[in-house]
VOGU-3710 file (C-alpha; in Angstrom, 3 decimals, decimal comma):
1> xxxxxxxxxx> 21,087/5,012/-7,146  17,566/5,201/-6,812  15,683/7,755/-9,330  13,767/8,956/-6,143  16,788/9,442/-4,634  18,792/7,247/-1,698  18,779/3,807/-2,638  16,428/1,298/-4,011  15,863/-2,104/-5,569  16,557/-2,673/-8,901
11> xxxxxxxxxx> 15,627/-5,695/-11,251  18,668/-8,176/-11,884  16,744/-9,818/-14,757  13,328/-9,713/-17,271  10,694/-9,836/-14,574  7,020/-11,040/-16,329  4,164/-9,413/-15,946  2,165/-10,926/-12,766  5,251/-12,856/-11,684  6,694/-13,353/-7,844
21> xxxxxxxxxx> 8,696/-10,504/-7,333  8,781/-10,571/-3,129  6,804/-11,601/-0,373  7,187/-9,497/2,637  7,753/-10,688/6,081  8,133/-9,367/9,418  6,535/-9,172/12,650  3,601/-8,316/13,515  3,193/-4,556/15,396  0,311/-2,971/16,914
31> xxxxxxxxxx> 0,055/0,419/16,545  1,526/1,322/19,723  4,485/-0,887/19,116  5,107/1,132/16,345  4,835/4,507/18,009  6,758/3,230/20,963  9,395/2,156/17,886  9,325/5,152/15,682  10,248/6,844/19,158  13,754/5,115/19,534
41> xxxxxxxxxx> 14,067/5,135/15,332  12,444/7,958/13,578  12,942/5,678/10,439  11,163/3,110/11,745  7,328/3,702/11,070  7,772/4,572/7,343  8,821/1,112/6,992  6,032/-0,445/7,715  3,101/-1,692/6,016  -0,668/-1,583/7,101
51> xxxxxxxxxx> -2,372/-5,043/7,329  -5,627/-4,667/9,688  -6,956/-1,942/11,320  -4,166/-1,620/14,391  -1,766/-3,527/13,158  1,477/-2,758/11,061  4,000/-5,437/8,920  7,602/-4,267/10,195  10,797/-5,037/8,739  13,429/-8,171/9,420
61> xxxxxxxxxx> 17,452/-7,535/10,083  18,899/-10,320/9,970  22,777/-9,877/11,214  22,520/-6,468/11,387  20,605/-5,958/7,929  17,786/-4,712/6,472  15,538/-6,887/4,720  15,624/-5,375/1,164  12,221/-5,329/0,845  12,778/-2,279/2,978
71> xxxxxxxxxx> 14,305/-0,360/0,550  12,061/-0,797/-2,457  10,522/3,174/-3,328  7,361/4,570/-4,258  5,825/5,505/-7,087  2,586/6,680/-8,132  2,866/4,799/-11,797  4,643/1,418/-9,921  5,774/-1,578/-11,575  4,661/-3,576/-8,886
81> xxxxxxxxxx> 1,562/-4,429/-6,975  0,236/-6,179/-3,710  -1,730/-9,138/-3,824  -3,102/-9,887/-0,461  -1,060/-8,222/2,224  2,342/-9,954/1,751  3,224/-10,923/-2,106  4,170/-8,353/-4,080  3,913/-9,626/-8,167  5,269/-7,354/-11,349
91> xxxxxxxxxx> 2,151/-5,216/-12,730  3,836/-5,348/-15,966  7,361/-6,807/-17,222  10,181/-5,223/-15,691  13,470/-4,693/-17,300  16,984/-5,659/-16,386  18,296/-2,342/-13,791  14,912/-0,780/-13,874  14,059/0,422/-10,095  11,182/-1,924/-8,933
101> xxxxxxxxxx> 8,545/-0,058/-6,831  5,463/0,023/-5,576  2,756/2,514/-4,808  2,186/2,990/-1,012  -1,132/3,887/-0,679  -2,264/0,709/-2,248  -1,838/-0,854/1,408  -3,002/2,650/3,566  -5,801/3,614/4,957  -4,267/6,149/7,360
111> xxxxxxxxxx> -1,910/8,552/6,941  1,768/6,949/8,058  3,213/9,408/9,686  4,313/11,485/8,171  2,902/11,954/5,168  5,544/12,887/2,374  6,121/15,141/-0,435  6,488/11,836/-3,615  9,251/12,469/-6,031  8,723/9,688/-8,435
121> xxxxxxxxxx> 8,559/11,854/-11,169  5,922/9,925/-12,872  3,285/11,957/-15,359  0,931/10,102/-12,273  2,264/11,570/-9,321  -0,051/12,274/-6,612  2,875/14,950/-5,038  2,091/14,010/-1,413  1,275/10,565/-0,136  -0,908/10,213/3,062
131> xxxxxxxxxx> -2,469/7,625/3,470  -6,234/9,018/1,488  -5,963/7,574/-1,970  -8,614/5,313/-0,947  -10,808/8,259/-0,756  -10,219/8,612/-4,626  -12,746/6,986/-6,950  -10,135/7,209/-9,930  -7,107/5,690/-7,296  -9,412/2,918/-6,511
141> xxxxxxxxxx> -10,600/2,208/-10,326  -6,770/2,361/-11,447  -5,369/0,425/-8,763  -8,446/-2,268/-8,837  -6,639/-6,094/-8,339  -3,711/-4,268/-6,717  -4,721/-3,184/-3,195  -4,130/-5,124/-0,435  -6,859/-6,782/1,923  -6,675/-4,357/4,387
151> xxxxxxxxxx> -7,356/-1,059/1,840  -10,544/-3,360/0,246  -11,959/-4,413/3,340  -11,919/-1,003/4,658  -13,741/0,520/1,703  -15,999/-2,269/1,551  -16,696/-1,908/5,376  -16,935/2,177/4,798  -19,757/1,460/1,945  -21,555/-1,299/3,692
161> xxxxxxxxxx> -21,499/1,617/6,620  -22,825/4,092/4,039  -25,855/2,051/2,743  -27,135/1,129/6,369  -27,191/4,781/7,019  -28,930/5,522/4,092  -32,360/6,757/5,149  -35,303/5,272/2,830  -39,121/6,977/2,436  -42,299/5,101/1,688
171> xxxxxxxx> -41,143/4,949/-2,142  -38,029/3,114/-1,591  -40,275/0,089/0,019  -41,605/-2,732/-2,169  -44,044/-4,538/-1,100  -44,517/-8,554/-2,555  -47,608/-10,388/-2,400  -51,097/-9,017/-1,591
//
């Protein structure tokens, strides 16, 4: 049973720090899909992951089950970390039994509806996951090597944005030469 409550995944062995814990898989759902989805299932859309702007990693069943990458929990003090979009590799080593989880915001840029209330019970936790720890300098510094493409290429996209609109006076321009 899952510290966070409902069930989890849990570490059969010593798991090294940086080694190949998972690599998701799935297909590949716009945004509407997902609505259109989360319609028939409302536990559907938590279950996916953000990997471009638009576009959402589901989950597999194969024979009737969930992949159990599905069922791996949040936390805001995880033990593992994205690299990329898809491979998830331990942050740290991971004991035999420990729950292995993984913070969510690391891979969201948008609040996944619905946001929810964390219960990790870490001396980290956040209390409500939404999608916005991008928007946090310290998130960003303490997560740095363990967000996923689409998280970095949306703040580096948002800063690029910032310095473009940036307005500049006569003193900002250097001129070379005579």
């Amino acid at each position: 049973m899952s510290s966070c409550g409902g069930r989890g995944v849990f570490a059969t062995q010593r798991i090294e720090a940086n080694e190949l814990v998972t690599i998701w898989g799935g297909p590949i759902l716009s945004t509407a899909e997902v609505q259109e989805l989360a319609r028939e299932d409302p536990e559907f859309e938590p279950r996916t992951v953000s990997i471009h702007n638009g576009f959402h990693l589901g989950y597999s069943q194969v024979g009737g089950e969930v992949d159990d990458t599905v069922l791996i929990n949040h936390s805001c003090d995880p033990n593992i970390g994205i690299k990329g979009q898809i491979v998830l590799l331990a942050r740290r080593v991971i004991l035999p039994d420990e729950e292995v989880c993984f913070d969510y915001d690391t891979t969201e840029v948008s609040p996944p509806p619905p946001h929810f209330h964390c219960q990790c019970g870490s001396a980290k936790c956040r209390g409500t996951i939404n999608g916005s720890g991008w928007k946090n300098p310290r998130f960003l510094e303490e997560n740095r090597g363990w967000l996923s493409w689409n998280v970095e290429d949306h703040v580096r996209r948002l800063r690029a944005e910032s310095v473009q609109a940036q307005p500049c006076s006569s003193s900002d321009i250097v001129q070379i030469g005579n």
